[in-house]
C-alpha positions in Angstrom: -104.5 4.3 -39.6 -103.9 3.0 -43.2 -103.3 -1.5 -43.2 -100.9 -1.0 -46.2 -99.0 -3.8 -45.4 -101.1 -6.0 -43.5 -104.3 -5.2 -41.1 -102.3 -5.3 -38.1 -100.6 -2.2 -38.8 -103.9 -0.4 -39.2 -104.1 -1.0 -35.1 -103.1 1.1 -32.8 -100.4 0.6 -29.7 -97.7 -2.5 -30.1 -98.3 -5.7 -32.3 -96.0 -8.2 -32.6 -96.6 -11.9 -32.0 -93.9 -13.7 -29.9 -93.3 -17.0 -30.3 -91.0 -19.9 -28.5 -88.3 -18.7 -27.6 -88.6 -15.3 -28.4 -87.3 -12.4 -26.4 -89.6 -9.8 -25.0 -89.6 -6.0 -26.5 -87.7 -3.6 -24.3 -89.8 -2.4 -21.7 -88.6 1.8 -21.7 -89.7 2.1 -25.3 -91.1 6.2 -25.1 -91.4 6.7 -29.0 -94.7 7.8 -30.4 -94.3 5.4 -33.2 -91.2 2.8 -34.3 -91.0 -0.2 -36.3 -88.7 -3.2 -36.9 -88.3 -4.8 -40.3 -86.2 -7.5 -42.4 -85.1 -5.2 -45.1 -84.6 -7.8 -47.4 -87.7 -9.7 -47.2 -90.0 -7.4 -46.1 -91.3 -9.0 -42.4 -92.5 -6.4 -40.2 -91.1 -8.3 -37.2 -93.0 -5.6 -34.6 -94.5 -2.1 -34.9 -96.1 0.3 -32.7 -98.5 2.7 -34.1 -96.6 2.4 -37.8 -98.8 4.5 -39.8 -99.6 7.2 -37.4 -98.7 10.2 -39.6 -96.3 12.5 -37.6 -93.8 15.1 -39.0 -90.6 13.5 -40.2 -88.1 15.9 -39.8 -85.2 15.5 -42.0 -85.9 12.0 -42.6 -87.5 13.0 -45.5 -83.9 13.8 -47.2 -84.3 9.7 -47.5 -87.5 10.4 -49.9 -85.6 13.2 -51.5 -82.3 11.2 -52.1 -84.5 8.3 -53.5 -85.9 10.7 -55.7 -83.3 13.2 -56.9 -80.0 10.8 -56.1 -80.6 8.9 -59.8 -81.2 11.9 -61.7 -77.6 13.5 -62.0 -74.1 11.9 -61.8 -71.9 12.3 -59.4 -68.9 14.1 -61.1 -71.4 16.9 -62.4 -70.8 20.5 -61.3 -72.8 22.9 -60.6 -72.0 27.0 -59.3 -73.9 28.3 -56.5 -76.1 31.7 -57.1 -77.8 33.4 -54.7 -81.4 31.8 -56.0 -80.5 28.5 -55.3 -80.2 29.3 -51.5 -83.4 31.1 -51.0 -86.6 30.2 -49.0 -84.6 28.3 -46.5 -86.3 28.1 -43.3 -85.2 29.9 -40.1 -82.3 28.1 -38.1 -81.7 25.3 -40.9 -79.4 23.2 -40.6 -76.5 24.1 -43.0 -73.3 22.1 -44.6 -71.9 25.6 -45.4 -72.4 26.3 -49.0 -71.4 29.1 -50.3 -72.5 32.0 -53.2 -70.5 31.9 -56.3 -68.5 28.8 -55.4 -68.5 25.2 -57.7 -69.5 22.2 -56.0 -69.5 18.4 -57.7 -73.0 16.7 -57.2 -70.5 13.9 -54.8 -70.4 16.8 -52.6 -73.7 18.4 -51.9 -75.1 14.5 -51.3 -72.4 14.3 -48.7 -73.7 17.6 -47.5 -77.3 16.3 -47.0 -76.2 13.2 -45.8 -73.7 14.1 -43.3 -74.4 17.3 -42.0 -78.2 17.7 -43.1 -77.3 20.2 -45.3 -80.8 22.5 -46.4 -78.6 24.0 -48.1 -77.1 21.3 -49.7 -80.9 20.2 -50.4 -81.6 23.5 -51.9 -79.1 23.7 -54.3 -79.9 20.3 -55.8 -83.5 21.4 -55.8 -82.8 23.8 -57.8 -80.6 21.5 -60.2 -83.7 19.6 -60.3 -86.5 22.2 -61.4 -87.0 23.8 -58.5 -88.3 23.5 -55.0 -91.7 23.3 -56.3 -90.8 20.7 -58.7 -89.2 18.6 -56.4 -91.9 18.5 -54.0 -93.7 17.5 -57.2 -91.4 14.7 -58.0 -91.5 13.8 -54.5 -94.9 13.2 -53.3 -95.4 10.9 -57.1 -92.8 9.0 -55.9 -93.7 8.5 -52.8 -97.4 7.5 -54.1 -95.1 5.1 -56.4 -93.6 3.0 -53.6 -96.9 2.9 -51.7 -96.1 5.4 -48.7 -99.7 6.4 -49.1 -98.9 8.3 -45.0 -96.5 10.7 -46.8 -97.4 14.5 -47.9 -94.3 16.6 -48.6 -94.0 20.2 -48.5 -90.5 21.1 -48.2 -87.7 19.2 -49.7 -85.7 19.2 -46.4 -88.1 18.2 -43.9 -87.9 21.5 -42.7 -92.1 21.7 -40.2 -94.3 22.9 -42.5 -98.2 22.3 -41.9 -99.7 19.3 -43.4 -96.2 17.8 -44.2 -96.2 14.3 -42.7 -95.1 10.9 -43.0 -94.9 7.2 -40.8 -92.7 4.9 -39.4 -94.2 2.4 -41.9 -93.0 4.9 -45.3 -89.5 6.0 -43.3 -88.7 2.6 -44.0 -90.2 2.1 -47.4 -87.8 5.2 -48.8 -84.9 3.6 -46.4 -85.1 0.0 -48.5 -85.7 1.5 -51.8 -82.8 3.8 -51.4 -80.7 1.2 -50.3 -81.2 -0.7 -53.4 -79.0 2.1 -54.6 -74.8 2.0 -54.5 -74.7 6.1 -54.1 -77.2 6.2 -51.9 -75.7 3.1 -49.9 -72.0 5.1 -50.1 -73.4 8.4 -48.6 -75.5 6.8 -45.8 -72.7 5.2 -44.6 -70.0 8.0 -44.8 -69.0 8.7 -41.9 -67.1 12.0 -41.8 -65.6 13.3 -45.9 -63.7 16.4 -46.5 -65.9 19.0 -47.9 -65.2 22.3 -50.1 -64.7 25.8 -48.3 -64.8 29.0 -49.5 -62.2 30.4 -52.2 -59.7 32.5 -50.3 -57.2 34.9 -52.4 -53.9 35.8 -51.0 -53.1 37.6 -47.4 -51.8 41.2 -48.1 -48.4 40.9 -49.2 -48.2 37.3 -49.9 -48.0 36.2 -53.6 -50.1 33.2 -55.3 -53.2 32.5 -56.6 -56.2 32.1 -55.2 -56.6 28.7 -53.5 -59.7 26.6 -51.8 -59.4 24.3 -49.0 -61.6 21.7 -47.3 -62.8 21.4 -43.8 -64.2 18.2 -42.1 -67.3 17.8 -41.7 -69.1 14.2 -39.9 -72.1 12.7 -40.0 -74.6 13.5 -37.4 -76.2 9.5 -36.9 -75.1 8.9 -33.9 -75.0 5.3 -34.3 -72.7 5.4 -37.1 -70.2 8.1 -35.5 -70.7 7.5 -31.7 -70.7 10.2 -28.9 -69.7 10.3 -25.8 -73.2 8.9 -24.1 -73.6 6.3 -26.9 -71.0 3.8 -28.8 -71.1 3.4 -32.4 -73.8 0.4 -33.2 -72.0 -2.7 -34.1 -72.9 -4.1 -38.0 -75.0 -0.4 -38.1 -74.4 1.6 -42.5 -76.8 4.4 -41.8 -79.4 5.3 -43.0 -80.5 9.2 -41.8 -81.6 11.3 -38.7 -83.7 14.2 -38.1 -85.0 16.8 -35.5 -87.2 19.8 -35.6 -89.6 21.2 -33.0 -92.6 19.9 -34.6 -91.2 16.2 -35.2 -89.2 15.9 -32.0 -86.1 13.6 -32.9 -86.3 11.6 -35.9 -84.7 8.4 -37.2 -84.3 5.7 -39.8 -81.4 3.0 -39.5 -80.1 0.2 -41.0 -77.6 -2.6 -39.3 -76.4 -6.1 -40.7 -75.6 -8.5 -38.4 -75.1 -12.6 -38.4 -76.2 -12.3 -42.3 -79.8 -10.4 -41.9 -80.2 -7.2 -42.0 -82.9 -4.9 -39.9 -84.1 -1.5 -40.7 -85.2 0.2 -37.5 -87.8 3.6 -37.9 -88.0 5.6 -34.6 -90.3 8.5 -34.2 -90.1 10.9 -31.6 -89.7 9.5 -28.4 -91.3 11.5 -25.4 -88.0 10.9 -23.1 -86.2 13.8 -23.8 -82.8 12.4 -22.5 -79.6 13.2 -24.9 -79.2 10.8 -28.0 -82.8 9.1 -26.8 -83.6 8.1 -30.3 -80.3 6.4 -30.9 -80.9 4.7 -27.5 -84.5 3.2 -28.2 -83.3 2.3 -31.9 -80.0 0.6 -30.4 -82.1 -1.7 -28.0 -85.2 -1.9 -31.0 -82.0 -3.4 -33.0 -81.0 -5.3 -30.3 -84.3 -7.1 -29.9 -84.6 -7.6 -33.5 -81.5 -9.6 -34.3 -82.1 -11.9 -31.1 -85.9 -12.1 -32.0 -85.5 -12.7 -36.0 -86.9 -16.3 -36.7 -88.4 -16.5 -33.4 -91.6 -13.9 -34.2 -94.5 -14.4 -36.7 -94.4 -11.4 -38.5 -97.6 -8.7 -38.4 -96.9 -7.4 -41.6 -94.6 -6.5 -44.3 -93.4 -3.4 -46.4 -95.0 -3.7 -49.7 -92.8 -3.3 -52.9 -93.7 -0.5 -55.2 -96.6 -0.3 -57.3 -94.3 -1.1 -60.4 -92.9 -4.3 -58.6 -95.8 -5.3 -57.8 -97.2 -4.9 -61.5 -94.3 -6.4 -63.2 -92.9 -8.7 -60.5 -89.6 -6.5 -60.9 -87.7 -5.5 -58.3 -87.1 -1.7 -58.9 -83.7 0.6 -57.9 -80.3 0.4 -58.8 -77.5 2.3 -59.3 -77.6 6.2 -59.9 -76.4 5.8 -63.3 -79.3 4.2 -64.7 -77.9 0.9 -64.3 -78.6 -2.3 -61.8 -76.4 -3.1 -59.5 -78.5 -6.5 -58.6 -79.4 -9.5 -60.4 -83.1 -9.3 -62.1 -85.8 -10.8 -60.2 -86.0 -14.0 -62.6 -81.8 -14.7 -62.7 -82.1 -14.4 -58.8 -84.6 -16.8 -58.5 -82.8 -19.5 -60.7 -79.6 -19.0 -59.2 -81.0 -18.9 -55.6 -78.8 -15.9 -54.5 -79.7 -13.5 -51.7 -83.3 -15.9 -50.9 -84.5 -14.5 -54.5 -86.3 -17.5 -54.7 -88.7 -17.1 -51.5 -91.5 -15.3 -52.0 -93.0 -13.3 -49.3 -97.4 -13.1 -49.9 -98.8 -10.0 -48.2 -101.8 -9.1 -47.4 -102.5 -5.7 -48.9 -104.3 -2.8 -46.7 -105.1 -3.7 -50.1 -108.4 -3.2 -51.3 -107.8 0.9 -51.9 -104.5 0.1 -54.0 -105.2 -3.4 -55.6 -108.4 -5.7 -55.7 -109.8 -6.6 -52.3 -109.2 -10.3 -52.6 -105.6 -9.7 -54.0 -102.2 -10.6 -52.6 -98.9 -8.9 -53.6 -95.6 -11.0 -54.1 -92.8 -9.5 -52.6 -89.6 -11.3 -53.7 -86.5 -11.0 -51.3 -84.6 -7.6 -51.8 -81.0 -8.2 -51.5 -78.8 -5.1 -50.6 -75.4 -6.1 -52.6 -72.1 -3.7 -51.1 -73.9 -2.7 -47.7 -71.6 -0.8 -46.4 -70.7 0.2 -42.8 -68.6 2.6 -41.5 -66.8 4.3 -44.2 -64.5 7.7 -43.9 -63.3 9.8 -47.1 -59.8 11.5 -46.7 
């Protein structure tokens, strides 16, 4: 396995070093591959096989979002054709888009969000260039933030051979996404009112043509609950997946007690209801009570432009930043700007072999948790 982000991650089963005090790991952990992270400075607090390279599922549409999320404003509109739709795979899941019908840009990211919408994925492919294109865009930016385990082939995480990913890059597009306000809002949305179908009068009946909304809610369990599983206290998304190749799939984030954890979880082989959401709930759980009290055994690297420039890349989808630059963070102290984090690259195929990265401290300004849309 790959030792981007320290030579520890490169082994294979558990690593995590316990110190005083420290609370063992949970002992019914089944996934093939999970890791625990500080998302704002980095610290791989434990890992289990984080760069073995397993289909993602749909939490890819984090990789997507990061990619295609900055590229279009929110109040833009765009009418649906039938091309925009096609080459979805079989049994997709859908947000319920329809032919001929206008839809804002706000809406077809709560459609991948929320309901997982391919269809929703689709469309904005097709804003963007293309399917083609976007698997294009996707895999450079992926290269760009160091997720060197990631080969896309679909947009949506939809199987398709040789598309893979890690644990390990889950959580790299989870943290540079969060860096972004839209991409924070739509991660955290818990259920919105989305745009149905245009429906002309009944027989008889006078009036105009008129469209409605229907509800739709997001499918992270932790953020909406069911009825084997409570909603995850301090828990603002991030995104879920499941497909037959990938088993379930997810990537969360929670904030609790001032840190904030990002939790990957990768196909657990207990096939019980909600099982990911379980083993991420009690890999959360062990994180905030073991956060000081572990040495970390590695980190997630900052992009290759961060690492270049000492910047500290994202922002809001508008082009703009929604952060404090590196260099006024560091002199005003705010968000732990000012620690710097050295990490040992897996480094010698992406840097020199002698050479150390600085990762400063990425604050995630407006986290938001639970949020619902009239």
């Amino acid at each position: 396995m790959s030792a981007v982000g320290g030579a520890r991650l490169a082994r294979a089963g558990t690593q995590v070093t316990l110190a005083g005090g420290a609370p063992v790991l949970p002992k019914d952990l089944t996934a093939r591959s999970w890791i625990v992270a500080d998302a704002e400075s980095g610290d791989v607090l434990a890992a289990h096989d984080a760069h073995w390279q397993l289909p993602p599922a749909s939490t890819l549409k984090m990789l997507f979002a990061d990619t295609v999320l900055p590229k279009f404003p929110s109040t833009q509109t765009h009418k649906v054709d039938a091309g925009d739709l096609a080459g979805m795979g079989a049994g997709s899941s859908l947000v319920g888009i329809k032919e001929n019908e206008t839809y804002t840009v706000h809406d077809l990211w709560l459609g991948v969000f929320l309901r997982s919408g391919n269809d929703a994925v689709h469309v904005l492919s097709s804003m963007n260039g293309g399917v083609g294109q976007t698997v294009r865009d996707m895999n450079a930016h992926a290269q760009q933030l160091q997720a060197l385990d990631t080969h896309v082939v679909t947009p949506d995480g939809y199987d398709a051979d040789r598309q893979v990913s890690s644990a390990y890059d889950l959580t790299l597009f989870a943290r540079s996404g969060l860096q972004k306000k839209d991409f924070r809002e739509y991660c955290s949305t818990v259920r919105a009112a989305f745009p149905g179908a245009t429906e002309a009068p009944r027989k008889g009946q006078k009036g105009k043509p008129a469209r409605g909304t229907f509800e739709i809610q997001n499918t992270n369990r932790l953020l909406s609950g069911d009825f084997d599983i409570p909603v995850y206290q301090g828990i603002a998304g991030v995104k879920n997946g499941n497909t037959t190749n990938a088993g379930a799939t997810f990537t969360g984030v929670a904030e609790r007690g001032g840190r904030v954890l990002l939790v990957t979880v990768m196909n657990p082989e207990k096939k019980e209801h909600n099982e990911v959401y379980k083993e991420s709930a009690k890999l959360f759980d062990w994180g905030f009570q073991a956060a000081g009290k572990v040495q970390p055994v590695g980190a997630l690297v900052p992009p290759q432009n961060a690492a270049r420039t000492g910047t500290q890349p994202g922002g809001r989808a508008d082009g703009g930043s929604d952060r404090p630059a590196a260099g006024a963070a560091a002199a005003s102290g705010s968000g732990g700007a000012g620690t710097a984090l050295a990490i040992a690259g897996g480094a010698a195929a992406l840097l020199a072999a002698a050479a150390f990265l600085v990762n400063r401290r990425w604050p995630l300004p407006d986290l938001m948790r639970r949020r619902t849309r009239p």
